[in-house]
C-alpha atoms as a printed R data frame, in Angstrom:
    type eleno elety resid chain resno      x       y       z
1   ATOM     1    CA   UNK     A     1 17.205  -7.293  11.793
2   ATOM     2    CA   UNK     A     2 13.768  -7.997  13.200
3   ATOM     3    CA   UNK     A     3 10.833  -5.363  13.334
4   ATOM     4    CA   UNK     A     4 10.813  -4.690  16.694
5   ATOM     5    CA   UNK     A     5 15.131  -4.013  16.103
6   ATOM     6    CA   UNK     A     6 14.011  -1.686  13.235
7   ATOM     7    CA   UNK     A     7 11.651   0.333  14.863
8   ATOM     8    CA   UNK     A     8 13.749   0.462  17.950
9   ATOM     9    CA   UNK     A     9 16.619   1.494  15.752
10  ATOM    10    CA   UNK     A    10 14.562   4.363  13.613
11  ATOM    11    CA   UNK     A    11 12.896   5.426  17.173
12  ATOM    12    CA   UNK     A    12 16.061   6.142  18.351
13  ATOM    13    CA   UNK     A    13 17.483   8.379  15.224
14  ATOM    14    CA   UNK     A    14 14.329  10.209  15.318
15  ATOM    15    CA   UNK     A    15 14.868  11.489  18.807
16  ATOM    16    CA   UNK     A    16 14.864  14.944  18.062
17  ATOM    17    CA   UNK     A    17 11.025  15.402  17.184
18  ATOM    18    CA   UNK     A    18  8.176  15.132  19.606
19  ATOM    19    CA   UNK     A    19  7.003  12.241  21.269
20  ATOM    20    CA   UNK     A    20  3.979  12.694  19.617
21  ATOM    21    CA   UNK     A    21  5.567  13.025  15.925
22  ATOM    22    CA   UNK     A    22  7.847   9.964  16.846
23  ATOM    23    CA   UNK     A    23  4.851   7.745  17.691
24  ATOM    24    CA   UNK     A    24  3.231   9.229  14.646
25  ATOM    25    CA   UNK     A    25  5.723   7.606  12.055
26  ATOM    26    CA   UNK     A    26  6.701   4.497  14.014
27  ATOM    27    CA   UNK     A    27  3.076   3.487  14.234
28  ATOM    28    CA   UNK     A    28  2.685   4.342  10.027
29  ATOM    29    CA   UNK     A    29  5.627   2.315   9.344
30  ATOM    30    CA   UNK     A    30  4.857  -0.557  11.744
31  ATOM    31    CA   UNK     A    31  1.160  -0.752   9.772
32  ATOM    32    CA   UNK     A    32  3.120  -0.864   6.132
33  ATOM    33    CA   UNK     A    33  5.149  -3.245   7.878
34  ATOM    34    CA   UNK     A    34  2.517  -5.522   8.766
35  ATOM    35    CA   UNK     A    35  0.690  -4.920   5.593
36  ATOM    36    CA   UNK     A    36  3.402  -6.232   3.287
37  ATOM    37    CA   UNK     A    37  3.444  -9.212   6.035
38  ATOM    38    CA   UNK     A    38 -0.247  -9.798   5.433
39  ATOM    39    CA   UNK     A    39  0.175  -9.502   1.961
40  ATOM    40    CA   UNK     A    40  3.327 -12.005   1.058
41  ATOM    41    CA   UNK     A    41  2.893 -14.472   4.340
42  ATOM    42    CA   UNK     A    42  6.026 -16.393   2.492
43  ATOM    43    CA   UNK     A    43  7.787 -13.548   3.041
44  ATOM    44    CA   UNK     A    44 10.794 -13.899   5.892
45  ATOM    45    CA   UNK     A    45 10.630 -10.933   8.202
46  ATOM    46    CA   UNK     A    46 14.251 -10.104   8.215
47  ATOM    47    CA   UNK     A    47 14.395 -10.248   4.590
48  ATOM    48    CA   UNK     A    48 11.974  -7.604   4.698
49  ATOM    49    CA   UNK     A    49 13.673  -5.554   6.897
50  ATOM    50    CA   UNK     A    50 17.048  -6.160   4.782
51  ATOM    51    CA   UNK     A    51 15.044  -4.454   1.808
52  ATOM    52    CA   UNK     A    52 14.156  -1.271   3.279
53  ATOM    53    CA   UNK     A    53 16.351   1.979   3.824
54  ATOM    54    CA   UNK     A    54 18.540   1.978   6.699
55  ATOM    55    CA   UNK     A    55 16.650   3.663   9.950
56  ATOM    56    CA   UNK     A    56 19.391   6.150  10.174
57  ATOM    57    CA   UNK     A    57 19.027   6.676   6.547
58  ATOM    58    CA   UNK     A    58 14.770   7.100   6.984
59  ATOM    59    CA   UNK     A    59 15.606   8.897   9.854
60  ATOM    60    CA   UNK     A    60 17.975  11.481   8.312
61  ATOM    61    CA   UNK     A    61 15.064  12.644   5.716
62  ATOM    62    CA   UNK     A    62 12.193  13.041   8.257
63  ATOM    63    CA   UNK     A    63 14.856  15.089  10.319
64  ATOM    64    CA   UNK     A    64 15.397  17.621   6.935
65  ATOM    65    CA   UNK     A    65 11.434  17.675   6.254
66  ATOM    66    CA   UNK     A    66 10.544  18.602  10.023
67  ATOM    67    CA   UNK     A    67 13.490  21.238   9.796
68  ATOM    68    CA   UNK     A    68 11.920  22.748   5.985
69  ATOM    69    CA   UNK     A    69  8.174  22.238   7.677
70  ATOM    70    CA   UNK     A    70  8.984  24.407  10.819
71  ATOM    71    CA   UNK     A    71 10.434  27.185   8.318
72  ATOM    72    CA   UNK     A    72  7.833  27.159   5.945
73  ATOM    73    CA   UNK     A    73  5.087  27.210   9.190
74  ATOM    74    CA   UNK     A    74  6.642  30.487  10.317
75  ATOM    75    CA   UNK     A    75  5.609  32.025   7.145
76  ATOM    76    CA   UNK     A    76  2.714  30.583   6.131
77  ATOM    77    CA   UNK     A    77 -0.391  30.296   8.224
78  ATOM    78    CA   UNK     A    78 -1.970  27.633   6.246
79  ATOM    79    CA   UNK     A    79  0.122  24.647   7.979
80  ATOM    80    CA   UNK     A    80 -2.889  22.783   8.738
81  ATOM    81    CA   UNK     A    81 -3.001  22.081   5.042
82  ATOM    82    CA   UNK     A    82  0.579  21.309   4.341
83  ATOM    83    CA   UNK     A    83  1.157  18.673   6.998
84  ATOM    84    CA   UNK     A    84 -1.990  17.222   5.421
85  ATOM    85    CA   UNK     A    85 -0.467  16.801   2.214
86  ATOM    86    CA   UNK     A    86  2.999  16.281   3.699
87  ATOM    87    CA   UNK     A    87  1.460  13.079   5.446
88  ATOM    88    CA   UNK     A    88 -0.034  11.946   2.136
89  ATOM    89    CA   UNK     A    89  3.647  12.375   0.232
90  ATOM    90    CA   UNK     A    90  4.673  10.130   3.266
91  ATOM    91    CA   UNK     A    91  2.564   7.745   2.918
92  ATOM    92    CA   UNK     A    92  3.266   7.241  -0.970
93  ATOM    93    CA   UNK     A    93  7.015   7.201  -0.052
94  ATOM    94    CA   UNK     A    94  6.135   4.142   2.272
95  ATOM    95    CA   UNK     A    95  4.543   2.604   0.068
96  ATOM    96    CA   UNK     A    96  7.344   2.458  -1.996
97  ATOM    97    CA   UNK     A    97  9.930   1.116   0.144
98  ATOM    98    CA   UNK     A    98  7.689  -2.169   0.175
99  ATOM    99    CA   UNK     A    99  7.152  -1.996  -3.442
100 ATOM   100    CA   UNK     A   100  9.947  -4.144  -4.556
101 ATOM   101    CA   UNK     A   101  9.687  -6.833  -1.256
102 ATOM   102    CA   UNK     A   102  5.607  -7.654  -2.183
103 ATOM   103    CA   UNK     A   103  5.012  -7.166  -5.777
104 ATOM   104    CA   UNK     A   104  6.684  -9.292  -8.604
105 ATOM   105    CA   UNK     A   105  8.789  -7.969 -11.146
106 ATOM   106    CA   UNK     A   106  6.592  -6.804 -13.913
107 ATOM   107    CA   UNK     A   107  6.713  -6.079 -17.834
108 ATOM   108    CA   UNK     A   108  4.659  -4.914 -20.667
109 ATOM   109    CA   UNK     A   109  5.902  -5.688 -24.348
110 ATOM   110    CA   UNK     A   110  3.335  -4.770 -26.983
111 ATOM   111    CA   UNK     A   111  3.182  -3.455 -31.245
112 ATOM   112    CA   UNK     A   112  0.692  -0.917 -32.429
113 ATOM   113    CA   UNK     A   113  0.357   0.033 -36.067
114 ATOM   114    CA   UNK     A   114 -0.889   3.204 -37.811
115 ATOM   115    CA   UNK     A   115  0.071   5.295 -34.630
116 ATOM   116    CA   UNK     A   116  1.070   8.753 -35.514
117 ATOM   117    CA   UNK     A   117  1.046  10.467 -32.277
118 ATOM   118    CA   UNK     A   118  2.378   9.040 -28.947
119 ATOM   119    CA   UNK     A   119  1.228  10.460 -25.778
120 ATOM   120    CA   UNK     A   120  3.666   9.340 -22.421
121 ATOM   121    CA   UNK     A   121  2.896  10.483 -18.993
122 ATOM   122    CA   UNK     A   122  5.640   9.346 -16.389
123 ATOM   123    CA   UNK     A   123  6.211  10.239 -12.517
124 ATOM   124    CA   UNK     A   124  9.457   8.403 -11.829
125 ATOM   125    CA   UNK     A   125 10.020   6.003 -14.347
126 ATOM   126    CA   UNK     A   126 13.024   6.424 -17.220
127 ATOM   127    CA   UNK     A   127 11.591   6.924 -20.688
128 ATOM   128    CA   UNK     A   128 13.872   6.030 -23.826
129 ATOM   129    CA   UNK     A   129 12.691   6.608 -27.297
130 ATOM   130    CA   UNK     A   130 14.232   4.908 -30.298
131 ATOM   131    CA   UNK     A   131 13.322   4.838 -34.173
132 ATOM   132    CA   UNK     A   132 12.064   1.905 -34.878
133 ATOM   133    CA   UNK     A   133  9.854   0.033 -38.019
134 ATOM   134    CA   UNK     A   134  6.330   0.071 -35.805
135 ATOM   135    CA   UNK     A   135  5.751   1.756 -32.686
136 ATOM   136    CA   UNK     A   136  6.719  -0.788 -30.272
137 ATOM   137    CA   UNK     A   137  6.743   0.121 -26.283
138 ATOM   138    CA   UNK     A   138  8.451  -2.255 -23.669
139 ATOM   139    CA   UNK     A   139  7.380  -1.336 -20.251
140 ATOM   140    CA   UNK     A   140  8.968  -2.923 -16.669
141 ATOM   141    CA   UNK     A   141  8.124  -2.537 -12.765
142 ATOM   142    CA   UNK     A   142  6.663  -3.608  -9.966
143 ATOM   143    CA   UNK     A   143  2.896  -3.316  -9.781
144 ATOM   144    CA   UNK     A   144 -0.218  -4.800  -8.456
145 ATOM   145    CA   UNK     A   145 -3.800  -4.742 -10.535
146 ATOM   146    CA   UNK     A   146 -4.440  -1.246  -9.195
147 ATOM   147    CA   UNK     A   147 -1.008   0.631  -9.801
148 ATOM   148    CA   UNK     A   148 -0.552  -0.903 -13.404
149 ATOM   149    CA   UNK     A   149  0.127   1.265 -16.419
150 ATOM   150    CA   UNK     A   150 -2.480   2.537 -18.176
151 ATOM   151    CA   UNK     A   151 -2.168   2.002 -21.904
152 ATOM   152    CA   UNK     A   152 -4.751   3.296 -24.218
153 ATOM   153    CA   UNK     A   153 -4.168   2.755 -28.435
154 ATOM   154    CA   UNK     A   154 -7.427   4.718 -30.301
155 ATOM   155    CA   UNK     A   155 -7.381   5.587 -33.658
156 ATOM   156    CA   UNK     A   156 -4.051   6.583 -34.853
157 ATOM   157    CA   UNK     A   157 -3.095   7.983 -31.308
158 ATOM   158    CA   UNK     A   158 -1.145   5.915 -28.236
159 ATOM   159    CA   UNK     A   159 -1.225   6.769 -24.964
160 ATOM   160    CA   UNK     A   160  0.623   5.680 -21.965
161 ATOM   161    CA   UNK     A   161  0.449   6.799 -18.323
162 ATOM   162    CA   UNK     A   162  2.935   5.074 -16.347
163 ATOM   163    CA   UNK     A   163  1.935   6.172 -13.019
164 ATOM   164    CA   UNK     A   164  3.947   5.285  -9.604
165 ATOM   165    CA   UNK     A   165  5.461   1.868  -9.893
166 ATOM   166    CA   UNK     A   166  6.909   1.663 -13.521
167 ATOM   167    CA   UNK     A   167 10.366   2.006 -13.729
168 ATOM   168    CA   UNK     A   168 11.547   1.945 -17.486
169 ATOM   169    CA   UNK     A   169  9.360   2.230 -21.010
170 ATOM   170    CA   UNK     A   170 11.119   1.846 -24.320
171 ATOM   171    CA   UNK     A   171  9.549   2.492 -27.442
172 ATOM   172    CA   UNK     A   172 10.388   2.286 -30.175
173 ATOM   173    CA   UNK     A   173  9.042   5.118 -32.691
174 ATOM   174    CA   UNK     A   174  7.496   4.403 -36.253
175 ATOM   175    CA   UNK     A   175  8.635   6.759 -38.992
176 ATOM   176    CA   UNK     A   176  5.337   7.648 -39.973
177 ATOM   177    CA   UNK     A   177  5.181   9.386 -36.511
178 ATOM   178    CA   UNK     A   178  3.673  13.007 -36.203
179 ATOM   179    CA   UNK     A   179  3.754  13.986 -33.202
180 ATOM   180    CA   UNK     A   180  5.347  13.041 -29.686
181 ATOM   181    CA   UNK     A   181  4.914  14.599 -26.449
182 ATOM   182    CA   UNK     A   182  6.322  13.029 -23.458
183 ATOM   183    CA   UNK     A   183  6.096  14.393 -19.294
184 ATOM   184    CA   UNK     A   184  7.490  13.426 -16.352
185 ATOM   185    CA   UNK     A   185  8.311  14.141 -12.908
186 ATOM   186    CA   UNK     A   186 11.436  12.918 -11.782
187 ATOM   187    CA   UNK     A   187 12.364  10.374 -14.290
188 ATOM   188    CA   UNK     A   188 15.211  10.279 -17.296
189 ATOM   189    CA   UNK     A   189 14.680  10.736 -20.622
190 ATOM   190    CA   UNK     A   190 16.645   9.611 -23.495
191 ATOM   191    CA   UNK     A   191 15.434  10.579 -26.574
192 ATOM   192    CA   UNK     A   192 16.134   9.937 -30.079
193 ATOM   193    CA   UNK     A   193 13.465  11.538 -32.146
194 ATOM   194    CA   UNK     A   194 12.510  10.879 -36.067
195 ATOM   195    CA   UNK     A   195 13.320  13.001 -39.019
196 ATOM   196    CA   UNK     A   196  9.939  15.653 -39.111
197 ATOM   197    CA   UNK     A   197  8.141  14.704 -35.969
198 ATOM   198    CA   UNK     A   198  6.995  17.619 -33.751
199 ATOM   199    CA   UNK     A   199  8.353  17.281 -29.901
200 ATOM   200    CA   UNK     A   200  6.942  18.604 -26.879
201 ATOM   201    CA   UNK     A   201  9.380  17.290 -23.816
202 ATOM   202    CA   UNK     A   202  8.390  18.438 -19.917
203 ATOM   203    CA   UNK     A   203 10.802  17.083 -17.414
204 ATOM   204    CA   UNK     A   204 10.775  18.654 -13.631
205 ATOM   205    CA   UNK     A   205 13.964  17.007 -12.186
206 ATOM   206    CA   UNK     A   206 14.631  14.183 -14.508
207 ATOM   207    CA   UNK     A   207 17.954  14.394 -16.316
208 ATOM   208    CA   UNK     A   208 17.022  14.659 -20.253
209 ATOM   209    CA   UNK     A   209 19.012  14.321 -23.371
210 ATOM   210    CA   UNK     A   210 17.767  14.640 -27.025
211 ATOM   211    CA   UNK     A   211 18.559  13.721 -30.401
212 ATOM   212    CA   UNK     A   212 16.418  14.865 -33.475
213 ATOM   213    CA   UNK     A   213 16.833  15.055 -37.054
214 ATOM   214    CA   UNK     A   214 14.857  18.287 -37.988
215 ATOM   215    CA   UNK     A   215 11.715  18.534 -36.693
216 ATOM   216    CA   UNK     A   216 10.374  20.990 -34.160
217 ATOM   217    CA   UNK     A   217 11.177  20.487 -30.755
218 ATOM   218    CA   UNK     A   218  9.075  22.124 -27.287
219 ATOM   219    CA   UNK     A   219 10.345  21.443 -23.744
């Protein structure tokens, strides 16, 4: 499939809203689409197009957000303000679809000693937790300079934000561990936490399961 087949293809499914909400998205896409062109010239054009989501399929979940945004506008006069921020989520999902097609696969692998308390911040990425000798973290995704995790070891403390584009960490917990606190959005947790280490778990949507030996556990 070409662009110009794509974007014929999701203009079609997206029928239903206005011309001028139509034009609104096609044009978005079609400027991610060139983007990712710009950005990996190697890149065959129908092997970008293979990579993305189906237009029905893109189609389908702007059809269910105009149908929640037209409820939520009939009770809420502040819908200047939520289409604002419902254009930036769009964007960011976007941005995604391409993630995969123009950045290379990505990983982390590094060993910290003396860390007694391990700080994780995740949005979508799966977090796994082991016992291990040393704290040891693994981290893989698909990131550019500016979307790269953000790993920061001071003193006796580790923390890791994974932000948007990491998909998995593992680490691997030392058993002089303290304390462990781990957040995220969306993503799955599997954890298996140390004998006497104090837990503090916050997952949104993510599914989570936990294994501890004693301890004291917060989520």
């Amino acid at each position: 499939m070409t662009k110009k087949e794509y974007l014929d293809e999701l203009s079609r499914q997206l029928k239903p809203l206005s011309e001028n909400e139509r034009e609104d998205i096609l044009l978005e896409f079609a400027s991610h689409i060139d983007d990712a062109m710009e950005r990996k010239p190697e890149l065959d054009e129908s092997s970008l197009m293979a990579s993305l989501p189906h237009p029905s399929v893109l189609a389908k979940q702007f059809l269910e957000e105009a149908s929640c945004s037209a409820e939520n506008n009939r009770e809420s006069s502040g819908n200047r303000h939520e289409h604002s921020e419902n254009r930036d989520d769009r964007s960011d999902r976007f941005r995604s679809y391409f993630r995969h097609a123009t950045s290379e696969h990505a990983e982390i692998e590094e060993t910290y000693d003396n860390i007694q308390k391990v700080d994780i911040r995740g949005i979508s990425a799966d977090i796994r937790a082991i016992p291990g000798p040393v704290c040891k973290i693994k981290i893989e995704g698909y990131w550019d300079e500016e979307s790269m995790p953000e790993i920061i070891a001071s003193g006796n403390t580790l923390r890791v934000d994974l932000g948007k584009e990491t998909e998995t960490l593992t680490i691997e917990l030392p058993p002089d561990l303290v304390e462990f606190m781990a957040k995220s959005i969306s993503g799955d947790m599997e954890l298996s936490i140390p004998s006497g280490v104090s837990a503090r778990i916050e997952t949104t949507s993510g599914d989570l399961a936990i294994r501890a030996e004693r301890g004291r556990i917060q989520g």
